[in-house]
C-alpha positions as CSV (number, residue, x, y, z in Angstrom):
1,X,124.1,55.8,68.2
2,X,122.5,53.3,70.3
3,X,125.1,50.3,70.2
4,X,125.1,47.6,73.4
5,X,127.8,48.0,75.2
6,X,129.8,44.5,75.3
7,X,130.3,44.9,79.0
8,X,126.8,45.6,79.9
9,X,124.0,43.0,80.7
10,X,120.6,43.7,81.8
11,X,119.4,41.5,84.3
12,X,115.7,40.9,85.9
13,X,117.0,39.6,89.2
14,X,120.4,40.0,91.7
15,X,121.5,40.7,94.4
16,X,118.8,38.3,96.0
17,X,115.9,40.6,94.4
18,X,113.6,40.7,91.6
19,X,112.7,43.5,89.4
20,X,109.9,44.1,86.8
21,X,112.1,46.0,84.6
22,X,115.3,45.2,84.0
23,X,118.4,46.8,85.0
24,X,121.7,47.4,83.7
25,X,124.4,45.4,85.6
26,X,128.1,45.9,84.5
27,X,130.4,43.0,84.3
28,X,133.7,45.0,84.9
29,X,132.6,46.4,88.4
30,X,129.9,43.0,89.0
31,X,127.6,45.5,90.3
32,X,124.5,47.0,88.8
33,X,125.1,50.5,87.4
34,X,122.7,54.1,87.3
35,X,120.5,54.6,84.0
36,X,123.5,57.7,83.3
37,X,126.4,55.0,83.6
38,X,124.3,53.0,81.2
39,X,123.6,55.5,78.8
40,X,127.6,55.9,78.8
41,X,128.1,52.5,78.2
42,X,125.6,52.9,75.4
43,X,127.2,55.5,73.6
44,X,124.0,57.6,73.9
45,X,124.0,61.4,74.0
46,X,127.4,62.2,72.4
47,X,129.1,59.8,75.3
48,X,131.9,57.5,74.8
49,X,132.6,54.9,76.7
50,X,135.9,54.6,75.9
51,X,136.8,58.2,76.7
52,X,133.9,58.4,79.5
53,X,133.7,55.4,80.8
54,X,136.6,55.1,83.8
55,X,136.1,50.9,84.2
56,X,136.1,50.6,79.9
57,X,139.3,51.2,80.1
58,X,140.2,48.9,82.7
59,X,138.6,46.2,80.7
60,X,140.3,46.7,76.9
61,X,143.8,45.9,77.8
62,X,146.0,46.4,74.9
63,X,149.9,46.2,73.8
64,X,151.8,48.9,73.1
65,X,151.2,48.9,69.5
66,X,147.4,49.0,70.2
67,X,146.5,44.9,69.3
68,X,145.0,43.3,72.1
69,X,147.6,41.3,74.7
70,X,145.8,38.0,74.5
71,X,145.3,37.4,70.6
């Protein structure tokens, strides 16, 4: 499974530098991330970023009865 993460960008300059390939940048933390945090996000490998993933969690708040807080 090779699904996007919703949290994940890839971005071709930050930071004040340039880069001929781009790189993953997460927009929990606002930082770029490693290719293995990526592949996490990704779901690649077996991973789950929900499970996995220690800042996915941070970003999904939900109610008690599992619907999300804001809808």
């Amino acid at each position: 499974m090779d699904e996007t993460c919703q949290h994940l960008a890839y971005r071709e300059e930050g930071d004040g530098q340039s880069f001929e390939t781009a790189r993953a940048f997460c927009t929990v933390t606002g930082s770029f991330v490693q290719p293995m945090r990526a592949d996490v996000c990704n779901a690649r490998y077996g991973l789950d970023p929900e499970t996995d993933c220690e800042f996915y969690a941070e970003a999904e708040p939900a109610t008690a009865d599992g619907s999300d807080a804001d809808r």
